[in-house]
N, C-alpha and C positions, 0 to 999 in steps of 0.2 A: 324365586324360580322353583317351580317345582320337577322335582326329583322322577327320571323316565327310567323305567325299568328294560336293563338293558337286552331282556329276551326281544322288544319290543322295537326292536332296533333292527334296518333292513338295510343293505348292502344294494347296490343298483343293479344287482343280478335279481335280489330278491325283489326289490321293486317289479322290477321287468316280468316276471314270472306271475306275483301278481295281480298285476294289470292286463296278462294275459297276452304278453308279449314275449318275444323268443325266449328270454332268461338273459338273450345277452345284453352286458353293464352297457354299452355303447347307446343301445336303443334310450338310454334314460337322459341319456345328455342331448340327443335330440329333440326330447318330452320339453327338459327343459328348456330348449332354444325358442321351440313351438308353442308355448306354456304360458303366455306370462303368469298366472294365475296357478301353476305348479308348485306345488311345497318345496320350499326352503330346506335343505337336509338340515340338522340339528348339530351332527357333527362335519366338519371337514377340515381335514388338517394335512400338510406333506404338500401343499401344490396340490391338494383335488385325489389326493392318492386314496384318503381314505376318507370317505363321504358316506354320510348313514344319516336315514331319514327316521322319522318317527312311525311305526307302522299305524297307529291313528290318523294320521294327517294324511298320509297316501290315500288311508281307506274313504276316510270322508271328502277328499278332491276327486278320487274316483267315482263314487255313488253318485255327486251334485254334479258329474258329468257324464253319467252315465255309462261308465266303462266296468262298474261293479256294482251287483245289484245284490 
């Protein structure tokens, strides 16, 4: 497995923000619901408490859906 540097690592606020969505964390678990095709966060541990995606993997589901250009 290779090794993610963890500047590189976003929070579902950060997510939200950008994908150009309020910032708020809640909008992302809706993403998810609606998504199936939505990045898997990389980390989630606590019951979902603390959930962090790959900022790569956002970037590039957002471009191939046109939400980030």
């Amino acid at each position: 497995m290779a090794k993610i540097d963890t500047a590189d690592l976003l929070d579902a606020g950060e997510v939200s923000l950008l994908l150009g969505l309020s910032g708020n964390p809640r909008s992302i678990s809706v993403y998810r619901s609606r998504y199936e095709d939505f990045p898997e966060p990389v980390v989630s541990k606590n019951g979902g408490k603390c959930t962090l995606w790959h900022r790569q993997d956002v970037e590039a589901w957002a471009r191939s859906t046109g939400r980030l250009t």
